[in-house]
C-alpha positions in Angstrom: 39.6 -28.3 -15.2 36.0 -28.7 -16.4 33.6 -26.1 -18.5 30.8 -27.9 -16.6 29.3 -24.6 -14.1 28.6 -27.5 -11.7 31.2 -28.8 -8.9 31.1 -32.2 -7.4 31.3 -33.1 -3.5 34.2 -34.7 -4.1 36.3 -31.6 -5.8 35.5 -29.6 -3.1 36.3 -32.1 -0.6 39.6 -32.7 -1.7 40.3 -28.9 -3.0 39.5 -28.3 0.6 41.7 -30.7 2.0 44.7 -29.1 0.2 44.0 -26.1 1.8 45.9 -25.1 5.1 43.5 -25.5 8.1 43.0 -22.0 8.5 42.6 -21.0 5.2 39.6 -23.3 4.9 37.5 -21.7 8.1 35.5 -18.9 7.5 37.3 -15.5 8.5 35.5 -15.3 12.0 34.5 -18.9 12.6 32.9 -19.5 16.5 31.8 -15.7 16.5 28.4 -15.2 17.2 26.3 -13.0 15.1 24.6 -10.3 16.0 20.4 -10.0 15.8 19.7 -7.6 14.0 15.5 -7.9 14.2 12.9 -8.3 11.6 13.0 -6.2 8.8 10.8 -5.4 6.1 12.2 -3.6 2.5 10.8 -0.4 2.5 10.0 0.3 -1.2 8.2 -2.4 -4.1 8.9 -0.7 -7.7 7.3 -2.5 -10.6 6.4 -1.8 -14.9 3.0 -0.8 -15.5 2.7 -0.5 -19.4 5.5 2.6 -19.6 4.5 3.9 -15.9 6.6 2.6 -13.3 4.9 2.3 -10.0 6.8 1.9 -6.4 4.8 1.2 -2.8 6.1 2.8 -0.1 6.4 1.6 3.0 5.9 5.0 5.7 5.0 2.8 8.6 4.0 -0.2 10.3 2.6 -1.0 13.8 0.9 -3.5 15.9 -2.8 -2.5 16.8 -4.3 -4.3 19.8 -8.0 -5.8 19.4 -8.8 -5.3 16.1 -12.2 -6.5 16.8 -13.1 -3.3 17.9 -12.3 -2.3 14.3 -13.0 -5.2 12.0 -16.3 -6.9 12.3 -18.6 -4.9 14.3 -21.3 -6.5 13.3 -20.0 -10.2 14.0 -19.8 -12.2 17.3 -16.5 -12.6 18.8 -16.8 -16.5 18.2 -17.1 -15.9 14.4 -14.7 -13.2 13.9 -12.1 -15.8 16.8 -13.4 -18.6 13.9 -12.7 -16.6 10.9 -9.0 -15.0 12.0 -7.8 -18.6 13.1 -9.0 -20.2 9.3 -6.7 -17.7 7.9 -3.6 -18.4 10.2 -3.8 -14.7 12.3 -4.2 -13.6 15.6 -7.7 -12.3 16.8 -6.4 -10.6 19.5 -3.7 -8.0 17.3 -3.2 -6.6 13.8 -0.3 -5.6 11.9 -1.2 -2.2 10.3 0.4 -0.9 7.0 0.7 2.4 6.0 1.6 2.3 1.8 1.9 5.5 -0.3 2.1 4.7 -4.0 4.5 6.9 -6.5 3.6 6.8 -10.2 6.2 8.0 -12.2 4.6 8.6 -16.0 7.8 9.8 -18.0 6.1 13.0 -17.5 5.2 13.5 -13.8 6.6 11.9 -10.2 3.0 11.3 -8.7 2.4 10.6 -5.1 -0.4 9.1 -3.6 -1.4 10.0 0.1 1.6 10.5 2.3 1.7 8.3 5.4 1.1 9.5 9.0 4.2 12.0 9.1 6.7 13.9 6.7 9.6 11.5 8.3 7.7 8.7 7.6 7.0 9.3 4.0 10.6 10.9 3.5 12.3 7.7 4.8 10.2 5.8 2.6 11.2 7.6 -0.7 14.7 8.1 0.1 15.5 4.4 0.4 13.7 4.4 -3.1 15.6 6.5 -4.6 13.5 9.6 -4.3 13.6 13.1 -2.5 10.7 15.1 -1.5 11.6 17.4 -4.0 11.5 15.3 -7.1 7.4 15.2 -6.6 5.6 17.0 -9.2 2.2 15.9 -8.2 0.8 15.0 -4.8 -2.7 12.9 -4.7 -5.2 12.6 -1.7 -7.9 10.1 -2.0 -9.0 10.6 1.5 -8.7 12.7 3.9 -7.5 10.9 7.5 -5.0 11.2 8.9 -2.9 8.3 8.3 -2.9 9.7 4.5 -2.1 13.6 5.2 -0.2 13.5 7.9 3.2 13.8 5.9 1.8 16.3 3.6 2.4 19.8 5.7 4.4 20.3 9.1 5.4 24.2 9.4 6.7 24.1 5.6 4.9 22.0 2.7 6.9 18.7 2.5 6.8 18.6 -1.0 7.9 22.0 -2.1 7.8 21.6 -5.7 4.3 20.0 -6.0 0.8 20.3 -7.3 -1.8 19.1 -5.2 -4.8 17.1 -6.3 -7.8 15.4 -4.5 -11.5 14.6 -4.8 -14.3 17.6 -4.9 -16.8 15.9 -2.7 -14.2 15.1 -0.1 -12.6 18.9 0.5 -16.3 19.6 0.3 -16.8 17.7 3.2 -13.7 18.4 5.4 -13.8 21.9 4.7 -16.2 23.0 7.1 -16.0 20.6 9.9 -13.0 22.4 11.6 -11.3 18.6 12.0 -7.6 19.2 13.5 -5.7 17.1 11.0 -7.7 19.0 7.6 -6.7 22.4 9.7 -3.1 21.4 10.0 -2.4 19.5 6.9 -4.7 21.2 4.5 -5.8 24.2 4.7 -2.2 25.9 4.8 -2.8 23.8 0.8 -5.9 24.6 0.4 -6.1 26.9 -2.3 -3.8 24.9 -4.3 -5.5 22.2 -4.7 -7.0 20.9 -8.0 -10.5 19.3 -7.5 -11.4 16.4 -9.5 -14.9 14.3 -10.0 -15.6 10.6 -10.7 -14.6 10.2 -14.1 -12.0 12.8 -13.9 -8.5 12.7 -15.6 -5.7 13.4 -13.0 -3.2 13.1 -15.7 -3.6 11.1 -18.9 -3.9 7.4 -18.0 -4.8 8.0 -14.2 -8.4 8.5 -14.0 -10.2 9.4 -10.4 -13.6 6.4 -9.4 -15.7 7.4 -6.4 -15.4 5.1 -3.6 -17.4 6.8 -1.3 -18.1 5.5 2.5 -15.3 5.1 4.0 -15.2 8.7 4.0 -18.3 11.0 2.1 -16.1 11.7 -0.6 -13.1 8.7 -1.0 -11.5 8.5 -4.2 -10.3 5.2 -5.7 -7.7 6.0 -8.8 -7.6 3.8 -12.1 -4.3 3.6 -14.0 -3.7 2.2 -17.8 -0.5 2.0 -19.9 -0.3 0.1 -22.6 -3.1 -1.9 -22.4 -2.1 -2.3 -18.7 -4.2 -1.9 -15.7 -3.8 -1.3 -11.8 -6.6 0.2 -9.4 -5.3 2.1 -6.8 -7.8 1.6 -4.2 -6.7 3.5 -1.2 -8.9 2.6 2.0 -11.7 1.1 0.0 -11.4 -2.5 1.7 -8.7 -2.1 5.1 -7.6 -5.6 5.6 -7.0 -8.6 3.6 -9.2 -10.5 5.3 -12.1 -8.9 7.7 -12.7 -6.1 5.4 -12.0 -7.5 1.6 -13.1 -11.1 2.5 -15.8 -10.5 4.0 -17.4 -7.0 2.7 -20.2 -7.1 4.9 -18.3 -6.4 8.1 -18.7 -3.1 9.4 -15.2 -1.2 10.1 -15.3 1.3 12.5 -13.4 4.0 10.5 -16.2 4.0 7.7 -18.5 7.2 7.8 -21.0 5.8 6.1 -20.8 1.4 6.7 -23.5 0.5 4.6 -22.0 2.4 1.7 -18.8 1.7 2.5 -20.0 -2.2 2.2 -21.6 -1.1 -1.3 -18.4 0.5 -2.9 -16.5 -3.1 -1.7 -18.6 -5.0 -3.6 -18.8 -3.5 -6.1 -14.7 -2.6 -6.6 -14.1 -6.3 -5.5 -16.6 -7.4 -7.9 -14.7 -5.6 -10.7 -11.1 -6.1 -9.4 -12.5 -10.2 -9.2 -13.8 -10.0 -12.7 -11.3 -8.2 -15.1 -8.4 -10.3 -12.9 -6.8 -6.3 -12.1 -4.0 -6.3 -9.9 -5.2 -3.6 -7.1 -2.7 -1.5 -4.6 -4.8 -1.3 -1.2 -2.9 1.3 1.3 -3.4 -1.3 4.4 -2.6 -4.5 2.6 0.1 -6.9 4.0 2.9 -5.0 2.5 4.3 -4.5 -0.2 0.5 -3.8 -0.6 0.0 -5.3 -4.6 -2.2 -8.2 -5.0 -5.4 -9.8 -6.9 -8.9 -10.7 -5.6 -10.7 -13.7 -6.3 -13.8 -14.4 -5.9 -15.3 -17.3 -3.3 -18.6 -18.4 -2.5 -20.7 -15.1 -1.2 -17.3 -13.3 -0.4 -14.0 -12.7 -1.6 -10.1 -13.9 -1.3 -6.9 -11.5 -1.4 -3.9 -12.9 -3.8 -0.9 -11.4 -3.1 1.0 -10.5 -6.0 4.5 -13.0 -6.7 6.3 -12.3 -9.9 3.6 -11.4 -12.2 4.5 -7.9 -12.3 8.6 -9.3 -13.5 7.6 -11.0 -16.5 8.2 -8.6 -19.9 5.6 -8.6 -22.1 
């Protein structure tokens, strides 16, 4: 017997060999194994300062020529070029769906909630989570893809506040849009408005990010010295919206402002090297941006959000 924690080939040759045949076989040797199809964890929890923050995953699904998206104002050579330099299809696009819970010691905050209430409910379940638990619900935007778990007969969240920005319940509010009537405006009078510049809660602070809708909030959150911007729709895909700002998407309102805001976030995000959560990233949705030449790279996050300071 050794205190060594290693084990050499030839102790477990001949401790094997001392074992009766069967003994030494794996209990269901020459079965086959079921597939069981790809998979993706459904929740990323890390430290922020004292805030804990998790991703959620709602959803996922394959969208068929993104091109019709991403790139309107590109050639189909360049944006064939472009996807193939970065290892992905031209012709499809794997779209992400990411709520983000911030839980302050104080209050369970969610931002946006997915396309449906089974979606999001999923999502926080296998996080630990219930509906319930929410204190504070967040909107930065107003599609569908971010309200659509909010409301459906009863209020998902029963026990929550509701926040989102000014300018955008300005906007929706009077253009009779089928989501905003379904989601919202059972809500509406709940809601808290906030501005740029506005304090959600202490340490989470509202930016305007306007163009991909007239009034899109970004949020900023601190603890501890430690930062994160939670930039919700502001760039939609790691690489034909974030690396290349210029590319018109078709779900901006406004693509030339939309553009501005990117830099300009991007530029910051590149800068002060802050990790950034972006709703449509590559799952689990946390990474960095660099920047490169006249444009932009996405770095996924690896451990840095492990390591105790």
């Amino acid at each position: 017997m050794t205190d060594s924690p290693y084990v050499s080939r030839r102790h477990l040759l001949t401790g094997a060999a001392a074992l009766p045949l069967a003994s030494a076989l794996p209990f269901g040797a020459g079965a086959v194994s079921p597939m069981l199809g790809a998979a993706l964890p459904p929740y990323r929890r890390f430290l922020l300062g004292s805030f804990e923050v998790t991703t959620l995953l709602s959803g996922t699904r394959t969208v068929p020529n993104p091109h019709e998206i991403f790139g309107l104002n590109v050639s189909d050579e360049e944006f064939a070029e472009v996807s193939e330099a970065n290892f992905i299809p031209a012709d499809a696009a794997q779209f992400f769906f990411t709520p983000t819970l911030v839980n302050t010691g104080n209050e369970l905050i969610l931002f946006d909630t997915g396309n449906d209430p089974a979606g999001i409910t999923a999502a926080l379940d296998a996080a630990g989570y219930s509906e319930a638990r929410v204190d504070r619900v967040v909107i930065t935007h107003m599609h569908g893809d971010h309200i659509g778990g909010l409301y459906s007969e009863v209020p998902t969240f029963a026990n929550a506040a509701y926040t989102t920005g000014s300018a955008e319940m300005n906007h929706w509010d009077s253009t009779g849009d089928e989501n905003f009537e379904a989601k919202i405006r059972p809500l509406r009078e709940e809601f808290d408005l906030v501005e740029d510049g506005g304090e959600v809660v202490p340490g989470i602070t509202a930016m305007a990010a306007f163009g991909h809708t007239p009034g899109h909030m970004a949020f900023h959150i601190e603890s501890e010295g430690e930062r994160l911007l939670l930039g919700a729709d502001f760039a939609n895909h790691y690489v034909w919206s974030l690396a290349h700002p210029d590319w018109e998407v078709a779900y901006d309102a406004d693509k030339a402002q939309a553009a501005e805001t990117r830099r300009r976030l991007l530029d910051m995000l590149a800068a002060d090297r802050v990790p950034f959560i972006g709703y449509h990233m590559p799952f689990p949705a946390l990474g960095y941006v660099a920047a490169r030449d006249d444009g932009y790279t996405y770095v996924p996050a690896s451990y840095q959000m492990m390591i105790e300071r």
